[in-house]
Structure formats: structure tokens, C-alpha cells
N, C-alpha and C positions, 0 to 999 in steps of 0.2 A: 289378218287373222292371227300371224306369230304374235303381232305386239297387244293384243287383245288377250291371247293366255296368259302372256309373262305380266300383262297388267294384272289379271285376276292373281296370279299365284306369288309373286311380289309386290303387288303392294302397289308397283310404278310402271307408267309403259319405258319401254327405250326411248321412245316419243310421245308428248303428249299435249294437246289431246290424245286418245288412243286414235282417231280417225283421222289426224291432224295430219297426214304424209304430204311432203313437199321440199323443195330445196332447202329454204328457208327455215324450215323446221326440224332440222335435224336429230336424228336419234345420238342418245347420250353413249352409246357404243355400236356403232356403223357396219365393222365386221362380225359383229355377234347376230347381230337385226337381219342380217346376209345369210350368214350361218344358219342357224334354225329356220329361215325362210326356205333355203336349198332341200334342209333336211325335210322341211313339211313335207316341198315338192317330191323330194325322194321316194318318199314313205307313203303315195298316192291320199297328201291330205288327210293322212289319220291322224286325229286330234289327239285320240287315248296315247299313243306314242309318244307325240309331241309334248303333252304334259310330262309322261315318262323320265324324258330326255332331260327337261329343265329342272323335276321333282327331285333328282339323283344331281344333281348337280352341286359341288361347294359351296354357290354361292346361297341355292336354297335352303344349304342347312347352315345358313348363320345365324347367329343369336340376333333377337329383334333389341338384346339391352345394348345402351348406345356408352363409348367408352370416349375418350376427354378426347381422342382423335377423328371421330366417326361420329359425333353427335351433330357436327353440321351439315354432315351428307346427306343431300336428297335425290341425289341423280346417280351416285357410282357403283350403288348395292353395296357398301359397307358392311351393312346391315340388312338384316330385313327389316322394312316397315310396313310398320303395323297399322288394321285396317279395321273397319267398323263392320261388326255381322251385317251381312247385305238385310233388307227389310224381312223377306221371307223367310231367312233361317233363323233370323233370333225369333218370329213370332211363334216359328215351330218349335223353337227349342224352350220357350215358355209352355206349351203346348205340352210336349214332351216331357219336362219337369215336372207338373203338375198334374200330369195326366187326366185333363179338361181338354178335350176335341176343340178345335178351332172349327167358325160355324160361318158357312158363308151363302152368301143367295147364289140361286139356281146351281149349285153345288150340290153332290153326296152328301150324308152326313158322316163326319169323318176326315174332311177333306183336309190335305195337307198345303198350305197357301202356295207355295211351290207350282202344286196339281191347275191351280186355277187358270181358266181357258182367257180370261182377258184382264186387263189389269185396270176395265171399268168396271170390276168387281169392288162392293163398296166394302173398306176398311181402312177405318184414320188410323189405324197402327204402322199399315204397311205404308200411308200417304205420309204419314211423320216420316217414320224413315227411309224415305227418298225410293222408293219402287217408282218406275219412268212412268210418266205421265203420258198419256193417250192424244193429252191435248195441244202436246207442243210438239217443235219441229227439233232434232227428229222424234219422234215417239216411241223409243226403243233407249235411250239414255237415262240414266238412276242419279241420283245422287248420293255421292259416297261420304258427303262432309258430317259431321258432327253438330247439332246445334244445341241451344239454350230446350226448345220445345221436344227435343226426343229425350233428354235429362229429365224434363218435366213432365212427359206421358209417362215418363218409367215410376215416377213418382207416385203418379196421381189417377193412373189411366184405371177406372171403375173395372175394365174388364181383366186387367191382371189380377187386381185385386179379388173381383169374384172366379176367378180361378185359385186362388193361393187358398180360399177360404171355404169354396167347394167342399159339401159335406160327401161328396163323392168324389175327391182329388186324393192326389197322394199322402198331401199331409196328414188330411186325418185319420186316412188308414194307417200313416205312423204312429200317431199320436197314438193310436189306440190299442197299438202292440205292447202290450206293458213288459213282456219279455226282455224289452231296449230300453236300456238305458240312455238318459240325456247324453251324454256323450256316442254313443251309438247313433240317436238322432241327425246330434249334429255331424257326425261323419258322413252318414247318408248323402245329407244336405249339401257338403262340399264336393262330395264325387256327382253328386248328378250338377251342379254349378259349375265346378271349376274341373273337375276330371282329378281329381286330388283332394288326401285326407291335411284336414287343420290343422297349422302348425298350434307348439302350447300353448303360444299367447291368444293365438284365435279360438280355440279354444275354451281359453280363462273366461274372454270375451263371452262367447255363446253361453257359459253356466252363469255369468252374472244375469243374462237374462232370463235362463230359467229358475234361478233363483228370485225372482223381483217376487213381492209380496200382490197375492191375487193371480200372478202367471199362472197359468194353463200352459200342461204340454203343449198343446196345439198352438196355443197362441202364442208359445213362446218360437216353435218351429215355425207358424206364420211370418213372423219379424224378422227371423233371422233371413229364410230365404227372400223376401222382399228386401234385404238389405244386399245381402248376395248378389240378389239380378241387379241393383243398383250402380254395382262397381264398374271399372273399368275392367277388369278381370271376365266378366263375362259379357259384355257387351264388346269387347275388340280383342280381335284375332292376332295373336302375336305370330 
């Protein structure tokens, strides 16, 4: 269970697979794997602690940019590495940005993907990016890699799109504030994306687009945040 949290909250277990325990498969620091195990035990198994303990730690607050000595580390904690929103938080946080409810069967309406009672609840967004499959052994494991077809749903997936485009989403109750200025908009746009206002150049960027001849506020705030959820910036967790 220790190497199951310090996987989720770094990036990497001390051993890995996270389940993989055995002689043979030794953890990448032996006394540490000891340590927080002890202290689990200590602390009668309280996980909210045990994160606590690791969250306050130096090594978690290191920077995830990699420097010309640390960029080959994948086992020492260097650094932190950097991980892919698991399937259910980025779906919510499309959700969330757009403020368009994610719509699921024999669900509430309203439901938060998160909330849902089995994961043979059908959605290719959350099967793109790697929520465990039911039908394999074991049926509790996700996958965390990256591939060519979650680039590609991000792209192309009809149902982000009709959420960005939502005459009852967030944008167009942007758009429709004439109070805001284009630059306004787009600051919006980058704190609910990125949790952070556009630098100048991003910026320059975003007015060239609402500059384009035939742009529409809205349609200019459409593209940018479809560009936004695109990046690596908000698809992976530094």
C-alpha cells in the first residue's frame, strides 16, 4: 500500500510494477520502502497521514524540469516525474471548464466520472485513456501511458467539441459579456486551463485570433480553449 501512494503522488513506485514485491525485484530505495511502511504501521494504516508525511517531504517538492544532470533519472527522484491526468480527472476537468455535466447511463444527472459505481459504465473517453478494464486480470489496473489515439480524441472527440460549443457552456456566456475585453477572455481561459494568466507572447497569440477576419468572440474563445486542452500543459501533471 506505501508503494502504491508514493506511486500515485511521484510519478514512480520504489518498485515497480507497484504489485511486483519479491527479492528479485527490488525497491529503488530499500530503507525508505521500510521507513514509511513502519510508519503506515505506526499510525494504525492511516493513508490521509501517510500522504501527509511523503506531500511535506523535499523530495516532493522538487521541480518536475529536468537539468543536464537529472535528465536521465527515472528511479532516484531527482526530480519529480511527470504523469498523465488519470482518465477520470481530465474528463471532469473538461466538464468543469466548460461547464457541460458529463452524462452517463444508469447514473444521476450531473454525475462526476469519478462518482461512477462500475467502470462497465460505457465511455470511449474514459476507455481512451486507460481507466482498468473489467475484463482483464487483474481488473483494478489503468493504464498510465500516453498514446498516438488519446492525442487524437483530444483532437477530434465530437463530445469535447459539443461541449466547448455548448450554447449553454461557459464560453458563450463569455462571449456574451461585452463588459470583457478579448484580453479579459483570454485570461479567463488560461486560469481555468492552466491555473495561470498568459504570458505576452501567448497573449499576442490569442489576439491574432480574435483578430482573424469573420472571428466571432465566441468562436475565437472556442479555438483558443480547444487549443489549450490540447497541450501538454494541461493534459500532464507536473
Amino acid at each position: 500500500m506505501v508503494n502504491r501512494i508514493w506511486a500515485d503522488l511521484m510519478g514512480r513506485g520504489l518498485f515497480e510494477p507497484v504489485d511486483d514485491l519479491r527479492a528479485t525485484n527490488p525497491a529503488s530505495n530499500e530503507p525508505l520502502l521500510k521507513s514509511l511502511g513502519k510508519y503506515f504501521a505506526d499510525h494504525d494504516y492511516d493513508i490521509k497521514k501517510l500522504i501527509a508525511v511523503i506531500a511535506k517531504s523535499h523530495v516532493y517538492e522538487l521541480s518536475s524540469t529536468a537539468t543536464e544532470r537529472n535528465i536521465a533519472d527515472t528511479q532516484n527522484y531527482s526530480r519529480h516525474y511527470r504523469q498523465r491526468l488519470r482518465a477520470e480527472v481530465l474528463l471532469d476537468a473538461v466538464a468543469d471548464i466548460t461547464q457541460i455535466p458529463n452524462k452517463f447511463a444508469a447514473m444521476p444527472a450531473g454525475s462526476r466520472s469519478n462518482q461512477i459505481w462500475t467502470h462497465r459504465v460505457s465511455s470511449l473517453f474514459l476507455d481512451t485513456f486507460g481507466r482498468p478494464d473489467p475484463n482483464q486480470d487483474p481488473p483494478c489496473e489503468r493504464t498510465t501511458d500516453s498514446t498516438v489515439t488519446q492525442a487524437l480524441h483530444m483532437m477530434n472527440a465530437p463530445q469535447i467539441h459539443a461541449n466547448i460549443i455548448s450554447d449553454n457552456g461557459r464560453l458563450a456566456a463569455l462571449a456574451a459579456r461585452k463588459e470583457l475585453t478579448s484580453d479579459e477572455i483570454v485570461a479567463q481561459l488560461y486560469l481555468l486551463a492552466y491555473s495561470r494568466r498568459p504570458t505576452e507572447e501567448e497573449l499576442g497569440i490569442c489576439q491574432g485570433i480574435f483578430s482573424q477576419e469573420g472571428m466571432s468572440r465566441r468562436q475565437a474563445a472556442e479555438t483558443i480553449l480547444w487549443a489549450l486542452m490540447n497541450t501538454p500543459e494541461f493534459i500532464i501533471k507536473d
